[in-house]
C-alpha positions in Angstrom: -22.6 -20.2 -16.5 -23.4 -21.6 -12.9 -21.2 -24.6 -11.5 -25.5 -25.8 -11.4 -25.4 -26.1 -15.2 -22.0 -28.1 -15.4 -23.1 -32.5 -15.7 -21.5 -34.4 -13.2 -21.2 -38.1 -14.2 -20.7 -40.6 -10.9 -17.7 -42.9 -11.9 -19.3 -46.1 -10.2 -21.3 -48.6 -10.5 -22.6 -49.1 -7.4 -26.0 -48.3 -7.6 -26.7 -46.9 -3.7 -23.8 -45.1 -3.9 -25.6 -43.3 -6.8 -28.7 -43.0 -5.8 -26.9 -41.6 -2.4 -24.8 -38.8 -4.4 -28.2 -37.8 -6.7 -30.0 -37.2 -3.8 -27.8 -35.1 -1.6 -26.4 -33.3 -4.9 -30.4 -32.8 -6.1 -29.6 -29.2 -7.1 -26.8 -30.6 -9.7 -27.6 -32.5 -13.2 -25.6 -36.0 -11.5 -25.7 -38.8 -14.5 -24.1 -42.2 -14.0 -23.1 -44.7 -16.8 -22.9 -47.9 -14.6 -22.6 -50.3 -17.9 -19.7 -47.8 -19.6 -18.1 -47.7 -16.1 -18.2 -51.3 -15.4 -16.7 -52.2 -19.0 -13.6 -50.4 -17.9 -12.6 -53.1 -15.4 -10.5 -50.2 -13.3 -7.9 -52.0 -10.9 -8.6 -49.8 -7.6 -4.9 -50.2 -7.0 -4.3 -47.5 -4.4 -3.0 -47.8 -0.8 -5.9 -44.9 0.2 -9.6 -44.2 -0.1 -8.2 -40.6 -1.6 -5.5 -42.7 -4.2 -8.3 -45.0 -5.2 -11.0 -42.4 -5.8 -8.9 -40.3 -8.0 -7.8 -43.8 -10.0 -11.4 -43.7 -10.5 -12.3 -40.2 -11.6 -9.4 -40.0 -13.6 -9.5 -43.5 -15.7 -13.6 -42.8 -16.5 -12.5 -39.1 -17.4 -10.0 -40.3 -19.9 -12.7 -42.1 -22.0 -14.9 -39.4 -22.4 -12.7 -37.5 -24.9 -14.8 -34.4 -26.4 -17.5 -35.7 -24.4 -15.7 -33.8 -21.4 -16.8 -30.3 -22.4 -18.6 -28.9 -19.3 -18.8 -32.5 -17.4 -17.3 -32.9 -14.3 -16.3 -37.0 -13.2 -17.1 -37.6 -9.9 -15.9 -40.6 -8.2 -15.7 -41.7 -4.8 -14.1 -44.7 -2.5 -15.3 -45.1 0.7 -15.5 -47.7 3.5 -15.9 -49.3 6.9 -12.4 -48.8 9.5 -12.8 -50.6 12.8 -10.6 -49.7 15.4 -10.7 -53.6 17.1 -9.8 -54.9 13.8 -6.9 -53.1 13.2 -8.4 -50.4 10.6 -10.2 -53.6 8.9 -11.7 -53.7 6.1 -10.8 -50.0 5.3 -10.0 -50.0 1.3 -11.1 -53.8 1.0 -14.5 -53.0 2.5 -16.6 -53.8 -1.0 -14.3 -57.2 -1.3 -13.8 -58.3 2.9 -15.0 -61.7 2.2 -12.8 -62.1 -0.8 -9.7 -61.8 0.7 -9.0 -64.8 2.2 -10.1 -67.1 -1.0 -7.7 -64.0 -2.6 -10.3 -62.7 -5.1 -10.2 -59.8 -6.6 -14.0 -58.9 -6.9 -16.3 -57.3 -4.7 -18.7 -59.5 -2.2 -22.3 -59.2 -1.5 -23.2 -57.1 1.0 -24.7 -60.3 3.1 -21.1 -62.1 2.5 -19.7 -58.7 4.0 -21.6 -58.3 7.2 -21.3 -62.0 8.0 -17.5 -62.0 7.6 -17.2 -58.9 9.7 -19.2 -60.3 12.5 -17.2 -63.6 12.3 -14.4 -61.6 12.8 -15.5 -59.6 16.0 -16.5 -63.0 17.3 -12.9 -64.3 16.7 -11.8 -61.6 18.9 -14.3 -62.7 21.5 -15.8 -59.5 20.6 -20.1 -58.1 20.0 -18.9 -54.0 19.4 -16.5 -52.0 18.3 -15.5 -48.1 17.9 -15.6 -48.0 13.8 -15.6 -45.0 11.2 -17.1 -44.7 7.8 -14.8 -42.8 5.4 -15.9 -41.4 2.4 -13.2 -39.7 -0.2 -14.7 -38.0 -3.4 -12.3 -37.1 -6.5 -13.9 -35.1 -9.4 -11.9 -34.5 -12.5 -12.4 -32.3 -15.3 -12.8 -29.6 -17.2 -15.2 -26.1 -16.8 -14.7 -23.1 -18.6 -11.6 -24.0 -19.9 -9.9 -25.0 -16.7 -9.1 -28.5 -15.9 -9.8 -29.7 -12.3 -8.7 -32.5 -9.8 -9.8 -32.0 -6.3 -10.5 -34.2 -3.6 -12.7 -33.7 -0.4 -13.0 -36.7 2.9 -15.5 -37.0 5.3 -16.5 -39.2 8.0 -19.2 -40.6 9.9 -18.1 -41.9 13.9 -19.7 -44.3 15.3 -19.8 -48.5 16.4 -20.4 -51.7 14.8 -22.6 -54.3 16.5 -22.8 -57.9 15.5 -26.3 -58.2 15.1 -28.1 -56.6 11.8 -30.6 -54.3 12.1 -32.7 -52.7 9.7 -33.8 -52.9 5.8 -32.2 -49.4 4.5 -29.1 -48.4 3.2 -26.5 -50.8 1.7 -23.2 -52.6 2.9 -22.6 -52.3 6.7 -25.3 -49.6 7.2 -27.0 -52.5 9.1 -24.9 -53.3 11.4 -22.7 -49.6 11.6 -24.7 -47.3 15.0 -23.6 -43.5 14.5 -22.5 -41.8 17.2 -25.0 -40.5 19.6 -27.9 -42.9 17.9 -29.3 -45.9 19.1 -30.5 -47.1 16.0 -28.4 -48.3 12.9 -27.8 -46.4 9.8 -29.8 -49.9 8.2 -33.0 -48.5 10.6 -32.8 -44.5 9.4 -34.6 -43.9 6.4 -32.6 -42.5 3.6 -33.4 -39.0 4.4 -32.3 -39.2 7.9 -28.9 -40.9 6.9 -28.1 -38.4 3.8 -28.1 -35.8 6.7 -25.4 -37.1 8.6 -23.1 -39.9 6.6 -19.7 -40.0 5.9 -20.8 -39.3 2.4 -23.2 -36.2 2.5 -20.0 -35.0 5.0 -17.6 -35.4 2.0 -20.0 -33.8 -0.6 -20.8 -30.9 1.7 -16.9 -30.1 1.6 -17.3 -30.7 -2.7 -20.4 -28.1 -3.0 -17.8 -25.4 -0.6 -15.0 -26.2 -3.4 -17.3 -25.9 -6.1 -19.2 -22.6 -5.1 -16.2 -20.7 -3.7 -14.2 -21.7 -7.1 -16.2 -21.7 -9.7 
């Protein structure tokens, strides 16, 4: 049996993030659950993008019970660090423009960008060197063998305090990769699969995978 015929369900419910993983993992059977996910109400209590991602994978895995035969859990945290900002919003990037009214659920992604921006402005600031981080936990069980790996990667880049472009989600708009002049929010999602922080990540999953099982 080929790693191809093991089911990978994505622990989120975050549906770009899905559609992201099923396309740049198109050679695996990817399923998501977003309603079975979201009635789990996981506290995402970790200090790291790796810490949170296997909270993730490893509370949706636990549900699945002798569902988990041949199913891999794939989960993954990921978010926006910028240097000016002190590593901001890092871990917090889904609920930045909670934090101050101190709520514990995730923004919009219009409520996001604006509080970013308002924050570069507080510094007297229009750009800053910033990094995408994605970290991707899977969890399970294949041919007998229980598995808990995780893999990083990361896209370099700026972010610019103007929005630009209608693709992507979260701060794609206002987030320029290194060595572009466009924003990942103006690269169609082919172009951005190729290079983000996630398809980086699941690059280094599809080596663990291959060379192990």
């Amino acid at each position: 049996m080929s790693i191809q015929k093991v089911k990978i369900l994505i622990a989120s419910g975050n549906e770009g993030k899905i559609r992201e993983i099923q396309d740049i993992f198109e050679e695996y059977e990817v399923i998501s659950d977003i309603k079975a996910y979201e009635n789990l109400h996981i506290q995402e209590n970790g200090n790291s993008f790796e810490e949170n991602a296997l909270i993730k994978a490893k509370s949706f895995y636990a549900t699945l019970k002798e569902q988990a035969h041949n199913l891999i859990v794939m989960a993954d945290d990921s978010g926006l660090c910028v240097d000016m900002l002190e590593g901001e919003p890092g871990i917090y990037s889904a609920r930045y423009a909670n934090l101050d009214a101190n709520l514990d659920t995730n923004a919009s992604d219009s409520a996001n960008l604006a509080y970013l921006i308002k924050k570069l402005h507080q510094k007297s600031l229009h750009t800053s060197d910033a990094k995408f981080v994605a970290c991707i936990a899977i969890v399970g069980k294949i041919r007998g063998k229980y598995v808990e790996h995780i893999v990083r990667g990361e896209l370099k880049g700026s972010v610019i305090d103007i929005i630009r472009g209608d693709h992507g989600f979260g701060y794609d708009p206002i987030f320029v990769p290194l060595g572009y002049a466009c924003s990942l929010g103006e690269l169609n999602p082919d172009e951005k699969n190729k290079i983000s922080h996630r398809h980086n990540a699941l690059h280094e999953l599809k080596i663990f995978l291959n060379n192990n099982f």
